[in-house]
C-alpha positions as CSV (number, residue, x, y, z in Angstrom):
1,X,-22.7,0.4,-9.8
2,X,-24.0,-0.5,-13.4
3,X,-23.1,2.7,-15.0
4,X,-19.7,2.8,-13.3
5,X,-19.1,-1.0,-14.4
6,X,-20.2,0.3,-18.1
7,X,-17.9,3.4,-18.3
8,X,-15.1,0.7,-17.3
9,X,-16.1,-1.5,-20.1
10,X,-16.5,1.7,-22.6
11,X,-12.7,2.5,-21.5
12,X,-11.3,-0.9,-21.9
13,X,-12.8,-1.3,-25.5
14,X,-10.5,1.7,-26.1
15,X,-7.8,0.7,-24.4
16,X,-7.7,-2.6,-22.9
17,X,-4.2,-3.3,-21.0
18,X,-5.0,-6.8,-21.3
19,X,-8.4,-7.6,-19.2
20,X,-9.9,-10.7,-20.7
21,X,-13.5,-10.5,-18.8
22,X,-15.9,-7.9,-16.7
23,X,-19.3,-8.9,-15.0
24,X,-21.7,-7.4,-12.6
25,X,-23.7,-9.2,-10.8
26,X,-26.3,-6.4,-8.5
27,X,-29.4,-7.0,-6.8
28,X,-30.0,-11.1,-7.5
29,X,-29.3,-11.1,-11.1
30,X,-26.3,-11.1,-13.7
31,X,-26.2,-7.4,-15.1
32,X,-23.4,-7.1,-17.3
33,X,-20.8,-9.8,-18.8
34,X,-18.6,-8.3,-21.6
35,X,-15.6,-11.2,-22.5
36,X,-12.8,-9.6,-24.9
37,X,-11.5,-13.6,-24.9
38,X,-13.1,-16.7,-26.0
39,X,-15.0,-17.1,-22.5
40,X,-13.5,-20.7,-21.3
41,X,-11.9,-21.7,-18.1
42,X,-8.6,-20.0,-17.3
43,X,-5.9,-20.3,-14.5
44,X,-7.3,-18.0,-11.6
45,X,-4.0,-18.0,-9.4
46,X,-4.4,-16.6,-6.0
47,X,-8.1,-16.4,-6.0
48,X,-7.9,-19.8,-5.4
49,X,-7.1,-18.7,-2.0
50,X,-10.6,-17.3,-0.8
51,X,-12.2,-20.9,-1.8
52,X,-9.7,-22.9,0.2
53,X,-10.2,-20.3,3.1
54,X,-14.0,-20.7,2.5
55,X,-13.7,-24.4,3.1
56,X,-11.8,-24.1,6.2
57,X,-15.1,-22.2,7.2
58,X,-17.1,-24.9,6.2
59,X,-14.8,-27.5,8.2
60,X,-15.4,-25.0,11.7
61,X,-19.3,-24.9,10.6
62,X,-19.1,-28.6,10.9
63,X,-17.1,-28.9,14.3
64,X,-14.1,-30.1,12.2
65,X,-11.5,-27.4,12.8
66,X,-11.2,-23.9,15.0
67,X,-9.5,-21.2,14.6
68,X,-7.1,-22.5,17.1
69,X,-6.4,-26.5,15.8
70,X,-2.8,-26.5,15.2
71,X,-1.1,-27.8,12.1
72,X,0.7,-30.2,14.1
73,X,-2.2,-31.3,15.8
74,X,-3.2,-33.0,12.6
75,X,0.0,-34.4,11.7
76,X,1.7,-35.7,14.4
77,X,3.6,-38.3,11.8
78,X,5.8,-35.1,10.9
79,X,6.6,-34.7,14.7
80,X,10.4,-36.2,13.5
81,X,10.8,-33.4,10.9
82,X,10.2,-30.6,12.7
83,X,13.7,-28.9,13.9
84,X,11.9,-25.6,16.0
85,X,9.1,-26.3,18.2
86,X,7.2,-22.6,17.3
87,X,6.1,-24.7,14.3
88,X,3.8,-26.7,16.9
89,X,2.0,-23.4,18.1
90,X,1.0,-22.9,14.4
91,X,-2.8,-22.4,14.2
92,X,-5.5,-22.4,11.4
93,X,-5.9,-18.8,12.7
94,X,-2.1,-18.1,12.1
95,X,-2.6,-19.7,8.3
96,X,-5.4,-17.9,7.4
97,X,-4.2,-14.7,8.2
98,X,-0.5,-15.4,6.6
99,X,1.5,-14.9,9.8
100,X,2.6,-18.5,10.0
101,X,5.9,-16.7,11.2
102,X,7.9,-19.1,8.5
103,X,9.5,-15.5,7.1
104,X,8.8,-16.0,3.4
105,X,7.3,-15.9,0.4
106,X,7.3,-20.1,0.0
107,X,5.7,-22.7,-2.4
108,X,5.3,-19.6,-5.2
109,X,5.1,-20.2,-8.7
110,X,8.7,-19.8,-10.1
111,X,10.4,-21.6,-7.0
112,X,7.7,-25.2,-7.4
113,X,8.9,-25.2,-11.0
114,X,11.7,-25.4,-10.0
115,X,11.2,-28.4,-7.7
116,X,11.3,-26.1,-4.2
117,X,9.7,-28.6,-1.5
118,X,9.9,-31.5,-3.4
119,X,8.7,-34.4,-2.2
120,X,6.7,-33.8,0.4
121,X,5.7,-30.2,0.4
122,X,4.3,-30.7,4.5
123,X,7.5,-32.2,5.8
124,X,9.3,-29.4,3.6
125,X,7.3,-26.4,5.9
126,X,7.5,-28.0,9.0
127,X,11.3,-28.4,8.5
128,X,11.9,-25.0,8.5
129,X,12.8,-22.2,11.3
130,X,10.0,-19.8,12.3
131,X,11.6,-16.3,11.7
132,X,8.5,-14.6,13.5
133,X,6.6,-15.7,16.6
134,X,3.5,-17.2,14.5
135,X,0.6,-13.9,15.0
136,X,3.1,-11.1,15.0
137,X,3.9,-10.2,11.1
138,X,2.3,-10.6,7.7
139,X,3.7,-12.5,5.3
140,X,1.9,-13.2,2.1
141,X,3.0,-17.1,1.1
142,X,1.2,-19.4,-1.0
143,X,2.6,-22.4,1.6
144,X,0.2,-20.6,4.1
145,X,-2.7,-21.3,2.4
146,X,-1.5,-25.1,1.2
147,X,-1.1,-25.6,4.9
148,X,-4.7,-24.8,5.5
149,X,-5.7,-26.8,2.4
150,X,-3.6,-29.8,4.2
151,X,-5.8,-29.3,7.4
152,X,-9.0,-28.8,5.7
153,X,-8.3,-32.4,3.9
154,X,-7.0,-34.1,7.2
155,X,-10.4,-32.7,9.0
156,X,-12.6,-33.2,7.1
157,X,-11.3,-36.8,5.9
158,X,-11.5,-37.4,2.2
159,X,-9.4,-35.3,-0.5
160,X,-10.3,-31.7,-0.6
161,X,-10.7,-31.2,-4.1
162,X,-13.5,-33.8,-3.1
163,X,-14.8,-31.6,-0.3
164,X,-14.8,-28.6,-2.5
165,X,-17.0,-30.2,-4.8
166,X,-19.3,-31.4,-2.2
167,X,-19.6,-28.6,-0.1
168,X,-18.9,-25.7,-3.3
169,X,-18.4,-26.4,-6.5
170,X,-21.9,-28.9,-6.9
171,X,-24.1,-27.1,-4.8
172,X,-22.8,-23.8,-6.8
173,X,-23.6,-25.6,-10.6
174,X,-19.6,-25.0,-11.1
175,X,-18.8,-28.5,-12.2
176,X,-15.2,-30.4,-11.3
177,X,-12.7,-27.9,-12.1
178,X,-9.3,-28.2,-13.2
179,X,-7.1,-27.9,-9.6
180,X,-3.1,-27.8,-9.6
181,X,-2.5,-30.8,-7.1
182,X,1.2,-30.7,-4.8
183,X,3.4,-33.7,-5.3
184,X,1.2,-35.9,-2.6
185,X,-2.3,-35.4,-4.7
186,X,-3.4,-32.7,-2.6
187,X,-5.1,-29.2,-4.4
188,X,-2.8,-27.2,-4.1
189,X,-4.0,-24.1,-1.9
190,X,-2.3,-21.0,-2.5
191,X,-3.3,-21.1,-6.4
192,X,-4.1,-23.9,-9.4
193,X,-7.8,-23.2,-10.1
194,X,-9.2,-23.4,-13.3
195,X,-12.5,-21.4,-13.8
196,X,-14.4,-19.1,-15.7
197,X,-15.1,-15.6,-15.4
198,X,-18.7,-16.1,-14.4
199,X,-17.6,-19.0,-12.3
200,X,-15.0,-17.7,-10.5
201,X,-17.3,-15.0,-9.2
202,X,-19.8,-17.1,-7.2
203,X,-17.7,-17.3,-4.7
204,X,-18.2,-13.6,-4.7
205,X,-21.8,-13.0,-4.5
206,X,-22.4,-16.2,-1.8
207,X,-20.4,-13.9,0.8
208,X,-23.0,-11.3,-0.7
209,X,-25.5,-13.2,0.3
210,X,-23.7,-14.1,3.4
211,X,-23.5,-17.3,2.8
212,X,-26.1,-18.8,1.1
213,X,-26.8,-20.3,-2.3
214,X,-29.9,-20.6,-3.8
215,X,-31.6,-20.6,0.0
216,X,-29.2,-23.1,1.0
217,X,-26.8,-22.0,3.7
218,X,-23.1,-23.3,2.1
219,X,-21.6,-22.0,5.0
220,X,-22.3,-19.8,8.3
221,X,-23.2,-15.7,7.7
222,X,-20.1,-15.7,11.0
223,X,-17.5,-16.9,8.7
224,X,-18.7,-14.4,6.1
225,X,-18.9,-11.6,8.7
226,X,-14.8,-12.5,9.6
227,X,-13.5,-13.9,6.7
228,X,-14.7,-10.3,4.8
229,X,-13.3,-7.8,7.4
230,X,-9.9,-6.8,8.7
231,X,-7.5,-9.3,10.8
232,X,-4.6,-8.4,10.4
233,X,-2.8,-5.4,8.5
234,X,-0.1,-5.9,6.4
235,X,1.9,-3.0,6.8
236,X,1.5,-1.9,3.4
237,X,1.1,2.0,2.2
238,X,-1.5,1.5,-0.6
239,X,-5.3,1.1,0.7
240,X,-5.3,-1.6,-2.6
241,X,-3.0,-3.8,-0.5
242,X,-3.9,-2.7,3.2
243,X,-5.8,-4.9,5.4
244,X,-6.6,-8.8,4.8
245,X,-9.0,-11.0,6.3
246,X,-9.2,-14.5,6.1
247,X,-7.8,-14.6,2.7
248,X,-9.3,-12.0,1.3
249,X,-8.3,-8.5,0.8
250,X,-9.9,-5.4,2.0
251,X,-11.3,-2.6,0.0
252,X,-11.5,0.5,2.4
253,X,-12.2,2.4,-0.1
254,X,-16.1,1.1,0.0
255,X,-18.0,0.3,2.5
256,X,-17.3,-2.8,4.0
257,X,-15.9,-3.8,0.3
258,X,-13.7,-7.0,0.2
259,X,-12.2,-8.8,-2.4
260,X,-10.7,-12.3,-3.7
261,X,-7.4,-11.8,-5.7
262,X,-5.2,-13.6,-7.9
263,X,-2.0,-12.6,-10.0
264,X,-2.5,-10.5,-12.7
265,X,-5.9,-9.1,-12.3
266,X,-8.1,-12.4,-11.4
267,X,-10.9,-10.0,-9.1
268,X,-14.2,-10.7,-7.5
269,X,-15.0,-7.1,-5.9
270,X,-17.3,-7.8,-3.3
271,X,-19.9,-4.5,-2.7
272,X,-22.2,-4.8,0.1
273,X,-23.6,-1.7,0.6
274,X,-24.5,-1.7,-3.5
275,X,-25.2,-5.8,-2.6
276,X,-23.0,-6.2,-6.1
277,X,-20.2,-8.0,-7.3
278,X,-17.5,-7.1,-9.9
279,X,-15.9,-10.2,-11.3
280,X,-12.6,-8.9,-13.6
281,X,-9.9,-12.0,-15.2
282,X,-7.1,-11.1,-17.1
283,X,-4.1,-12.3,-19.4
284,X,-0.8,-13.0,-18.2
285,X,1.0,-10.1,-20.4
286,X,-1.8,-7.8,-19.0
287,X,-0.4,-4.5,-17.4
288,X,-2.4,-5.0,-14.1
289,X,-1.1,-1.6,-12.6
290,X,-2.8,0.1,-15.5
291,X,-5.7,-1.7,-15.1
292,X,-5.7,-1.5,-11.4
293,X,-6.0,2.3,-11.8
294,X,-8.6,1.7,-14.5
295,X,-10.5,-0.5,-11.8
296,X,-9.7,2.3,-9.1
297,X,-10.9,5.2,-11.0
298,X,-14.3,4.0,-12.5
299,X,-15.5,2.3,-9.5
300,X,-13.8,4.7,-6.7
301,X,-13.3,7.7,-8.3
302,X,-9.9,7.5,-7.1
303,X,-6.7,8.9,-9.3
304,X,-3.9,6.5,-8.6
């Protein structure tokens, strides 16, 4: 993996379409961090999603949620809003996977500017119509993920940046982060992180090491085992974009390869059979699908 991270750095120092990082981390130690940016915390959009889903593992290691609580479960002061009961069959299972069966791409970046599910961003997804029994399609939908944020924070009982600090971010020597909150105070789920390169890929290498930070079990080697493997396909062509698990994508590709992804090329490549992880962040004007096929072709040999 370290020559194959190397020729990927040699190509982007010729032609960078806009990555602003690369690290490899292999075998219990930092091999490689090349930044083409000043190296301080940026906006890591949908790779937010993997530490979210990560807590909810956390909450089940603790006996505070399964994979079959029910959003409504945990709200039942929302029972007035809701207008379909399938919304009330909704599970933590259901979230994680994004087959809420809401039929949409909801709470995304361009629609919240613009004040979709104002106030109350809850009462605004429990209002709605299920298009899909909740199981049967994937959907990929940032109001997914908030809605397992919203039951992580309800569980567990104190606010989840909070819990991520407690149960992540301080044990992992990340610090308080910068979090996008929803109107109510709540992180926002499907994105808002603000981390570093270097950061941002912890979160990779403790599902490496199945769990476990610094010998201290953050959360159980089960969750790792299910979170990082197919759940559910999504019905795309592209192996890049086929197969998720519990907020992750899959890499089938490699071995048993998973990975945490956010817009624009915000990567942690998780490699266990080379026990490595690639940690990539990248601009917002960055051409992602050349540097996707960059990514593809250095560390897969694959011409896309």
């Amino acid at each position: 993996m370290l020559e194959k991270v190397k020729n990927l750095i040699a190509d982007l120092e010729q032609d960078n379409p806009g990555a602003e990082a690369v690290a490899l981390y292999q075998n219990g130690e930092l091999l490689l961090s090349r930044h083409f940016v000043l190296d301080i915390p940026r906006l890591i959009y949908s790779h937010t999603k993997s530490y979210v889903s990560t807590l909810a593992g956390i909450a089940m290691d603790e006996g505070k949620l399964t994979l079959d609580t029910t959003l409504c479960s945990l709200f039942p002061e929302y029972d007035p809003v809701i207008t379909d009961d399938g919304v009330k069959t909704i599970t933590l299972r259901h979230l994680l996977t994004m087959s809420s069966g809401f039929g949409g791409a909801f709470l995304m970046g361009a629609n919240r500017r613009k004040g979709e599910g104002m106030p109350d961003y809850l009462a605004y997804m429990l209002g709605k119509q299920l298009v899909y029994t909740p199981g049967e399609k994937f959907i990929y939908s940032n109001a997914d993920t908030h809605l397992v944020g919203c039951m992580v924070q309800r569980a567990a009982g104190e606010l989840l940046l909070s819990y991520a600090y407690r149960k992540l971010f301080e044990p992992m020597g990340m610090g308080f982060p910068g979090w996008e909150t929803d109107p109510a105070g709540t992180a926002f789920g499907g994105t808002g992180l603000y981390l570093r390169n270097e950061e941002m890929m912890k979160l990779g290498i403790l599902y490496l090491q199945e769990g476990v930070w610094e010998g201290k079990r953050l959360v159980s080697r089960e969750w790792v085992k299910e979170a990082g493997r197919k759940q559910i396909d999504t019905g795309h062509p592209d192996p890049w974009n086929s197969g998720y698990g519990y907020q992750f994508w899959m890499i089938p590709q490699k071995e048993n390869a998973f990975r945490a992804d956010g817009a624009y090329g915000q990567f942690s490549l998780i490699f266990p059979a080379e026990n490595a992880v690639v940690g990539i962040q990248s601009s917002e004007t960055n051409d992602v699908n050349k540097l996707c096929a960059k990514i593809r072709w250095h560390l897969f040999g694959e011409r896309v």
